[in-house]
N, C-alpha and C positions, 0 to 999 in steps of 0.2 A: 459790686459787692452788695450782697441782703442782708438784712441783721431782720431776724427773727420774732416773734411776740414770745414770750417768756410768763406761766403764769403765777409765778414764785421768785422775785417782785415780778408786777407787770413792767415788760419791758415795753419801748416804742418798736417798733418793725420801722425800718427805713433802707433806702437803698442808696449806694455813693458810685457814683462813676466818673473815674482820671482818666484823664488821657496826658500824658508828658513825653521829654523827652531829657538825655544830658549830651550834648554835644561839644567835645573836646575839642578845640581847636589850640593844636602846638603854634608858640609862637617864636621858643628860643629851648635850648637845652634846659629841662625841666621846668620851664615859664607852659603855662596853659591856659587858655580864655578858656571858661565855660558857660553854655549855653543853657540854660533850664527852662523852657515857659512849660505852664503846665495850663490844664484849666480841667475846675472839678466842680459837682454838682451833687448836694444832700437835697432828696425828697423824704420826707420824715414824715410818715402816714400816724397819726395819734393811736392808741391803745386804747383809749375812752374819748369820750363827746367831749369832754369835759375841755381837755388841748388841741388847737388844730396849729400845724404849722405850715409858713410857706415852703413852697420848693427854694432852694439860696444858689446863689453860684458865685463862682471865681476864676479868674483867671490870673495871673501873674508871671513876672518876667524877670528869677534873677539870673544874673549876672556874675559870675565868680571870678577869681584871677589866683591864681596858683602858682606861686613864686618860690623858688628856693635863697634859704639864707646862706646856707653851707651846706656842708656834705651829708648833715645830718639834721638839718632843722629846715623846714618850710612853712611858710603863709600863704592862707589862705583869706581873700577877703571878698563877701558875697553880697552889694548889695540887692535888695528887691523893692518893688513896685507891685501893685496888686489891686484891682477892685472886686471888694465884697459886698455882693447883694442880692435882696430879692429881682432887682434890674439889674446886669453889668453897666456903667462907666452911669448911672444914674446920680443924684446928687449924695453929697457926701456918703459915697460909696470905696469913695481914694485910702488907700491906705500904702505906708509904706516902712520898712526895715532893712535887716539884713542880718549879717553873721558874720564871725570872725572868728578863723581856728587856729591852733599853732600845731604842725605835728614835728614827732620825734621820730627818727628810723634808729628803733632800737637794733638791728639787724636787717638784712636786706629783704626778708617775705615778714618783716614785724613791726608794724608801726602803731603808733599811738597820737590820737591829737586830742587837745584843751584850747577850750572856745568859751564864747557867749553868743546869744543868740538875742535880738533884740526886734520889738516892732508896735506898731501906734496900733492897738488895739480900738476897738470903740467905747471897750468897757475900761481903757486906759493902758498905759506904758505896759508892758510885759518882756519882762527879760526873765531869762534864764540858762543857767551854765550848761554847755555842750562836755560831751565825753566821749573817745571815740576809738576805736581800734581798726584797724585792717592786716589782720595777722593768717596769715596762710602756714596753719599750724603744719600739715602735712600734705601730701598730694591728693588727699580725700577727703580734707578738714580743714575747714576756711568761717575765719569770726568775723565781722565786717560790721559797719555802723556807727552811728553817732548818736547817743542817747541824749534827751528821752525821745528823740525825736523816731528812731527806728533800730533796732541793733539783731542781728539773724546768726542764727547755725547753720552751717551747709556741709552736708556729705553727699560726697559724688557714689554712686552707686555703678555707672555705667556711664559711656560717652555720650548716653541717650536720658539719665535720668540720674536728677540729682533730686534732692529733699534738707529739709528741715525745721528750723525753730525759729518764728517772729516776732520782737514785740515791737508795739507802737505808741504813739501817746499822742494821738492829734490834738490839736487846740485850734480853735479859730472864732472867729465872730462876723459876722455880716449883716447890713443894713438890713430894715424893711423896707415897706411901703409906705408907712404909716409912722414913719420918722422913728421908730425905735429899731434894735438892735439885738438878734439872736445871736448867744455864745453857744459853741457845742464843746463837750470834753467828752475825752474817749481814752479807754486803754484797753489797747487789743492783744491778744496772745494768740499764735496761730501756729499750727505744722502746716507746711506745704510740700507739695512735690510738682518737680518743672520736669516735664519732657521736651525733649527737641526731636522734632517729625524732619527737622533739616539743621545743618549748621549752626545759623544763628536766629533761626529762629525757634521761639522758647514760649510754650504754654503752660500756665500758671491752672495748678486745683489749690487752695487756702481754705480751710476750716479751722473757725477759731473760736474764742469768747469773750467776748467785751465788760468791762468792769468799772468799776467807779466812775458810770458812767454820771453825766449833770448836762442840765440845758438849761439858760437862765435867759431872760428878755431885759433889757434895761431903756433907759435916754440915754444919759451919761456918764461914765465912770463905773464906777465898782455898787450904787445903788441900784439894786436889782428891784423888778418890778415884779419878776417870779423866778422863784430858784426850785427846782425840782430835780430829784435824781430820776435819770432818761433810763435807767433800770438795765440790769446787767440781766446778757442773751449772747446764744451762739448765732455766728454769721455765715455763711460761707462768700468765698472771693473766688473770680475767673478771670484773667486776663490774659494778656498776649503779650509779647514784648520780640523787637529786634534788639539780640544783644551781643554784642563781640565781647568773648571770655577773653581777658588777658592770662 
């Protein structure tokens, strides 16, 4: 992903690059282990002299379990592990959380889940409520996600190309060098379209705009050492993905 310079505000230009994965593993009729490490990297090139920042990175490892209560209610519980930093596994670069969802099968292609999502921040505790759907409205029309974390529109176009509507709302923090501590926030709104050149495998175009954006630097807790809005700009995203459509 690029995020752009913008000259109405100045925005930062920065680049983000994931690599993940989710790997299900059945263990019982509808019991599921899931498998998530991911690891991702913000280089954030400044707009003026004036802010330089490091390049940060992460990696992390959660861990899900996906149990059913009844015929119509499942849990989900996800913890995670993670180090953020200008170094991976550096000093107090450890961080850890997780999440916890409850869903509902309002019908069999309709579901709904209610969660919390919790994790030791650097700039302190941060929790906040999850919301979520997976409702496969028709055979062309599919709502999926858990907010605010990501939630998308999809229409199928053709067995070779689908499209739609993204939003996001990352949140993170990571170490420095120099013992403090960059937050980034972001809220991304995107259309994309996924072609597949073969079955399952699936190439992503994403152009979007970022908005309320903020980067802030602290030591500890929520006293910030600079609070600055990182300035709202369009992106564009590319990626690749192996994915089995259910």
């Amino acid at each position: 992903m690029y995020a752009f310079q913008n000259s109405k505000p100045v925005a930062t230009p920065f680049s983000h690059l994931y690599a993940g994965s989710d790997l299900p593993i059945k263990l019982d009729e509808g019991t599921y282990l899931l498998l998530s490490p991911y690891y991702e990297q913000w280089n954030l090139d400044s707009a003026s002299t004036e802010n330089i920042y490091p390049t940060v990175r992460s990696i992390a490892f959660p861990v899900g379990l996906i149990m059913p209560l009844n015929s119509k209610w499942t849990l989900t519980v996800i913890p995670i592990v993670h180090w953020n930093g200008e170094e991976l596994f550096a000093e107090n670069t450890f961080q850890y959380g997780g999440a916890a969802l409850v869903g509902y099968e309002r019908k069999p292609l309709q579901k709904f889940r209610l969660g919390v999502y919790a994790n030791a921040e650097f700039f302190g505790l941060f929790i906040v409520p999850l919301l979520g759907a997976d409702w496969r409205i028709d055979k062309k029309n599919y709502v999926f996600g858990v907010l605010p974390g990501r939630f998308t529109y999809e229409h199928q176009w053709s067995q070779k190309f689908f499209g739609g509507v993204t939003f996001r709302a990352p949140t993170s923090s990571y170490r420095l060098s120099n013992g403090q501590y960059i937050r980034l926030d972001d809220n991304q709104l995107s259309v994309y379209v996924d072609y597949y050149p073969a079955k399952h495998l699936a190439i992503t175009l994403e152009p979007g705009f970022g908005i309320l954006r903020k980067v802030r630097t602290g030591l500890n807790g929520r006293d910030y050492l600079t609070d600055q809005k990182w300035g709202d700009g369009p992106f564009i995203k590319l990626s690749a993905a192996y994915r089995i459509r259910l």
